[in-house]
C-alpha atoms as a printed R data frame, in Angstrom:
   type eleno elety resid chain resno      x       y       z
1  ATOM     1    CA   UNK     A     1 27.343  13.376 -11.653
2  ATOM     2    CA   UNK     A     2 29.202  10.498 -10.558
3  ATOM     3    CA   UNK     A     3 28.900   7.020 -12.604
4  ATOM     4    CA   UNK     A     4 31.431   5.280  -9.981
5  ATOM     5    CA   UNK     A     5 33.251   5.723  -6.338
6  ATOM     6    CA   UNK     A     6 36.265   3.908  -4.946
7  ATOM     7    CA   UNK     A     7 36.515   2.630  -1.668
8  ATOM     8    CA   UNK     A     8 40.520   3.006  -0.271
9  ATOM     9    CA   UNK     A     9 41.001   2.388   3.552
10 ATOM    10    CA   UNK     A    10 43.315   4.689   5.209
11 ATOM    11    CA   UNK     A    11 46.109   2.718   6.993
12 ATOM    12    CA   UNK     A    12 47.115   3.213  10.952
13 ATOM    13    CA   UNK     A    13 50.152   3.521  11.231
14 ATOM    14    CA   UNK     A    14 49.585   2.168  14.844
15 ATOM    15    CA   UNK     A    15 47.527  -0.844  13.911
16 ATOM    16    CA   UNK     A    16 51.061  -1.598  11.643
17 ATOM    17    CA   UNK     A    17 53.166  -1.673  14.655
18 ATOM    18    CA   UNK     A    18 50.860  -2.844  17.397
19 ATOM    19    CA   UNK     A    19 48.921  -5.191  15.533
20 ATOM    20    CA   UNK     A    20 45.997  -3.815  17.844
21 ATOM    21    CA   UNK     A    21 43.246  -3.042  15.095
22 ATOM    22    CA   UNK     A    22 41.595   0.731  15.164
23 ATOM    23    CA   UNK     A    23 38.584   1.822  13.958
24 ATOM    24    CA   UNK     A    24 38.660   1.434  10.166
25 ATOM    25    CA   UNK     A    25 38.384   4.721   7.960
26 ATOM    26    CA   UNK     A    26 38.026   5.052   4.163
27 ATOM    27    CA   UNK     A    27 38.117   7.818   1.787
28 ATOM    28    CA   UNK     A    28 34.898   7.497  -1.063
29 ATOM    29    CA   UNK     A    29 36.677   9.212  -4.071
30 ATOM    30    CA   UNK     A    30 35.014   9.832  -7.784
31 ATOM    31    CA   UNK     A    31 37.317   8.392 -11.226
32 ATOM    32    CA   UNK     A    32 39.215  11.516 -10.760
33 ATOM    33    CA   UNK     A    33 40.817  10.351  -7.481
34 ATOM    34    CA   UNK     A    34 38.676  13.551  -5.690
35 ATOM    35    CA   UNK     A    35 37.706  12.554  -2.589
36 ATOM    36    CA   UNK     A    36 33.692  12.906  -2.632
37 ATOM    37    CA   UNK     A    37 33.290  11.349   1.025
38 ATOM    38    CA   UNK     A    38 35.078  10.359   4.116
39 ATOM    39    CA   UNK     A    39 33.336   7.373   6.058
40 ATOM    40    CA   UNK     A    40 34.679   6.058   9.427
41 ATOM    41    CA   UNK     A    41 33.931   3.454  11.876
42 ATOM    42    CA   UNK     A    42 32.276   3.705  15.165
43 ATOM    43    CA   UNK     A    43 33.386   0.760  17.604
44 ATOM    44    CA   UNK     A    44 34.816   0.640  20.855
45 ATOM    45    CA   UNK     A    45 37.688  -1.207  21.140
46 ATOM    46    CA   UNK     A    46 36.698  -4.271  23.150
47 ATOM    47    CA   UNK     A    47 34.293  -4.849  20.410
48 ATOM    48    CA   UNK     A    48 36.981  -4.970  18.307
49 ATOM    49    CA   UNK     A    49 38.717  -7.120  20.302
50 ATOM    50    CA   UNK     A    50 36.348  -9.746  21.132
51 ATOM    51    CA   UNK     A    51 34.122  -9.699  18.264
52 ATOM    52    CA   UNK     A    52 36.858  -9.226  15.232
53 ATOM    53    CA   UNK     A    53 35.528  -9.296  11.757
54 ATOM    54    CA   UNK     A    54 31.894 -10.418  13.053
55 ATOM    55    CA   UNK     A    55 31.628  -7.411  15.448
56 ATOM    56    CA   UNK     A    56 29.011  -5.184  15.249
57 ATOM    57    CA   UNK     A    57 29.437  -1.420  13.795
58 ATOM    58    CA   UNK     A    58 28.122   1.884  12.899
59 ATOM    59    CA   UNK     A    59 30.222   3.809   9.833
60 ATOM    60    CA   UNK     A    60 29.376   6.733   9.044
61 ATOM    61    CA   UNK     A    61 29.556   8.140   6.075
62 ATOM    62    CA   UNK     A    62 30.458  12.218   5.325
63 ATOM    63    CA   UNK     A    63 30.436  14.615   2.943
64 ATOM    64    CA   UNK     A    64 33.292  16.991   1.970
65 ATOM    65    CA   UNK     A    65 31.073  20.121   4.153
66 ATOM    66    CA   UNK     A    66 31.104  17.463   7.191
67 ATOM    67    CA   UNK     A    67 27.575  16.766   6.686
68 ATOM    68    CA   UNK     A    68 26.688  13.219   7.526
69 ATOM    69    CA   UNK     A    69 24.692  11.399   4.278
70 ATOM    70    CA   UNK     A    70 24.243   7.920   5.020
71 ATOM    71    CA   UNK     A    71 25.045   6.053   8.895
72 ATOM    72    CA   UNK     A    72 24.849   1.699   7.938
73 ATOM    73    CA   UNK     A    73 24.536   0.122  11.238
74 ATOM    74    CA   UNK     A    74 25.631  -3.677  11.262
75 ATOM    75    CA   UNK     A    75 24.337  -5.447  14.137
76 ATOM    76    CA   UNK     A    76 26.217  -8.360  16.022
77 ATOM    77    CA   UNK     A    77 25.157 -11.597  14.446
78 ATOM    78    CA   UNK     A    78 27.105 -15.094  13.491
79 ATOM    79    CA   UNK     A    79 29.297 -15.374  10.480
80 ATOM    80    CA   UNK     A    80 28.432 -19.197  10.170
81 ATOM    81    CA   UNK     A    81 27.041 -21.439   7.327
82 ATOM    82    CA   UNK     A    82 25.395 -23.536  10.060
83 ATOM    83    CA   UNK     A    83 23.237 -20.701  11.727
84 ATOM    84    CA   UNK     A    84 22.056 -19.041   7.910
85 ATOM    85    CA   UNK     A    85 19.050 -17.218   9.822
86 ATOM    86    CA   UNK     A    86 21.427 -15.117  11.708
87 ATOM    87    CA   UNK     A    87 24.321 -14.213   9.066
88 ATOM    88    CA   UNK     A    88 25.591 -10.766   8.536
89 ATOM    89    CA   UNK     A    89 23.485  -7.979   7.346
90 ATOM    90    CA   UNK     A    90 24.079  -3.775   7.454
């Protein structure tokens, strides 16, 4: 049973030096600081580029036998105040 998970994103060493962002990846862990799932990012890297925070993804998310469990898809949409019937969703 698990009653929580924590979220940590794995750091590139390359995005550190570069500045160039990567696709994100995070390991899901339980209290115990097991790692329960892996989840990672599916962009290319224009995306990334042009779109920045507001870009569109896929991240899926893995268990520890490499099966997939959940894929959240976030579609490209506005991140403004002004447009509120096209804000972010996944």
């Amino acid at each position: 049973q698990i009653d929580q998970l924590l979220i940590h994103q794995q750091i590139e060493l390359l995005e550190i030096i570069t500045g160039f962002e990567t696709n994100n990846k995070y390991e899901i862990k339980n209290t115990l600081g097991q790692r329960v799932y892996f989840a990672a990012e599916d962009t290319d890297c224009c995306t990334r580029f042009c779109c920045g925070p507001s870009r569109p993804f896929s991240i899926h998310i893995i268990d520890n036998l490499g099966h997939e469990v959940i894929n959240l898809q976030r579609p490209l949409r506005c991140s403004s105040c002004c447009f509120p019937c096209c804000l972010q969703e996944v």
